[in-house]
N, C-alpha and C positions, 0 to 999 in steps of 0.2 A: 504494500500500500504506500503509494507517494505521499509524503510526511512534510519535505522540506522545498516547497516548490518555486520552480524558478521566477524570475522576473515578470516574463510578459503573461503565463498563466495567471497569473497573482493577481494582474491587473485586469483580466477583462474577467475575471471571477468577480472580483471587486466592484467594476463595471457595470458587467449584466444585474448583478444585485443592486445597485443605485439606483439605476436605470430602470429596474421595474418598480422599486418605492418611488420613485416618481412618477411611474405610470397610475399608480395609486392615488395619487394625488391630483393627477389631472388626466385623464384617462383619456376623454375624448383627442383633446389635439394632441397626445401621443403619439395615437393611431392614426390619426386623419394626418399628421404633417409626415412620419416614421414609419409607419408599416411599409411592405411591397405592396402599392396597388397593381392593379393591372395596367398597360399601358392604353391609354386611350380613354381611361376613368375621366370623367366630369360628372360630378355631383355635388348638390350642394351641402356643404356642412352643417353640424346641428349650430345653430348661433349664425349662421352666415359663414359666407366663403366657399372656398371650392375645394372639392377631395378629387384631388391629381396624382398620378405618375410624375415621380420626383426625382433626379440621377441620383442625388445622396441616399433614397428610399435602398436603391442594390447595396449599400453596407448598413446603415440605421436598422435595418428589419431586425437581423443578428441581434441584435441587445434588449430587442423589445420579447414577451412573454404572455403567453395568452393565461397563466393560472400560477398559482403557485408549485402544482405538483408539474406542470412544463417547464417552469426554469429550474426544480428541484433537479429531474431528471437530466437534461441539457449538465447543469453546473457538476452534475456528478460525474459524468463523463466526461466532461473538461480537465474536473479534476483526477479522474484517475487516469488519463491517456496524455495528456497535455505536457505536462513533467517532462515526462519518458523521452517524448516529441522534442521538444525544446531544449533539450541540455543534447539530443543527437545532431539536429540543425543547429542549433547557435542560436539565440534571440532575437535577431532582425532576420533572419531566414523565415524562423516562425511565424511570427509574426504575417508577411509577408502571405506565407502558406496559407497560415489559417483563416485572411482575410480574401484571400483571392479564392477561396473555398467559399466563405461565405457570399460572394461575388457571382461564382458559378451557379451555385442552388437558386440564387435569384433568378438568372439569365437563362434558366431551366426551366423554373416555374411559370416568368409570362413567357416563355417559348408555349410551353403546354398551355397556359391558359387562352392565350392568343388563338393558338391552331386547332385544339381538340377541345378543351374540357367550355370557355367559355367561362361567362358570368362574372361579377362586379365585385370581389370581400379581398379583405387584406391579409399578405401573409407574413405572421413575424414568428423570429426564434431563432436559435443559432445551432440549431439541427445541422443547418448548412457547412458551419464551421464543424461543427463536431464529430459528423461522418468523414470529414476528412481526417480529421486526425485519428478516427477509428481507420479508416482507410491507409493510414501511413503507417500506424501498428503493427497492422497484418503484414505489411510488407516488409516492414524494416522490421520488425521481431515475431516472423511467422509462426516461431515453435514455441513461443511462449503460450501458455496454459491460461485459458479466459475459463472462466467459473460461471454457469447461467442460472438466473434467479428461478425459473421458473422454465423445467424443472434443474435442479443444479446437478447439471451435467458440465464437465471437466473440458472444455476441447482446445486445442491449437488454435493460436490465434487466424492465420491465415483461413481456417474451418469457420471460425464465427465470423468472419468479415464477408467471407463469401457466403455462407445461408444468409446472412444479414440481408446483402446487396440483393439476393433471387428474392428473398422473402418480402423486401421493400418493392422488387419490379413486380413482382407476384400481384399485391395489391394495391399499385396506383395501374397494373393494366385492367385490373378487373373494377377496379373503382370501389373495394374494401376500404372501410375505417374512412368513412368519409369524414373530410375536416381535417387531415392530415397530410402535409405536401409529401406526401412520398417522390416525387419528380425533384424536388430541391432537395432531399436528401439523396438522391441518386446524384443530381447534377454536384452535390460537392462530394462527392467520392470522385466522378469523373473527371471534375478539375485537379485534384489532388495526385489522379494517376498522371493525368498529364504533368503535371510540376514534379513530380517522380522521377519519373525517364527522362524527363527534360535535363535535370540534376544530374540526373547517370547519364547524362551524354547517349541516350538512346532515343533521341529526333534528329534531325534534320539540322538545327539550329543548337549550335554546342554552347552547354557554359561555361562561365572563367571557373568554375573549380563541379569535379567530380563527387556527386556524391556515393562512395564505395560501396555501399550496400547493397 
């Protein structure tokens, strides 16, 4: 269990939890100014104004929290994968990762909302960031032992990342568990593979340093 955690975990831990006691506080234009609307949203707000598609909306989402037991879940897997992640990359690397993850799940979600699924609500939470760093686990420590709550069966990390990923395309293709982006939690695995291999020099486009794993 991560005990001593590094820099940038710390802070968007510290972060998400601010940031939702202020959602508390003022609830409405949280969401109306921060959530991911879809693109193309015009509506009027409660009190007046308009609820738009915003650029800062693809990272703001990440920090907002639709309950207490959504940011409980989110911040626990921050906390227990996030550590691990960040003392392997560096802390401007992470950084980096975990925001251009959260980035992807956005540009995923009005992808899908745009061309299939349709309709007008907002989406927040840092699902986005957090499958990727679930996503970077699997890879960078595939044989390490994940423990499952329900039922608590023992398996490889690489094993629980992958049922994860089928289990998440599983149900946003059938449109299970409505009310949950499963497409932004796909899309920030997928960006996170790409900034993987990108790192390992396994695209097209190399970088100034290797990452060996």
């Amino acid at each position: 269990m991560p005990t001593d955690l590094p820099p940038v975990t710390r802070a968007l831990l510290i972060a998400n939890v601010a940031i939702f006691l202020l959602q508390q506080v003022f609830p409405d234009p949280m969401v109306i100014h921060f959530a991911l609307w879809p693109i193309g949203t015009d509506l009027t707000a409660p009190g007046g104004g308009s609820v738009t598609f915003e650029i800062w909306q693809l990272v703001s989402y990440g920090f907002l929290h639709g309950s207490w037991t959504h940011l409980f879940f989110n911040m626990f897997a921050l906390w227990m994968f996030g550590g691990a992640i960040e003392r392997l990359f560096g802390s401007r690397p992470f950084a980096n990762y975990y925001l251009a993850c959260v980035v992807g799940a956005a540009v995923a979600q009005l992808a899908v909302v745009h061309f299939f699924t349709g309709g007008v609500y907002p989406t927040l939470g840092a699902s986005g960031g957090v499958f990727g760093l679930l996503l970077a686990f699997g890879m960078m420590f595939p044989h390490q032992r994940l423990m499952l709550l329900f039922p608590p069966i023992p398996m490889p990390a690489w094993l629980f990342v992958t049922a994860y990923g089928a289990i998440e395309l599983f149900l946003g293709v059938t449109g299970t568990q409505a009310g949950v982006a499963h497409f932004a939690h796909l899309g920030g695995m997928a960006a996170g593979f790409v900034i993987i291999q990108y790192w390992r020099g396994r695209l097209p486009f190399k970088p100034r340093r290797i990452l060996m794993r």
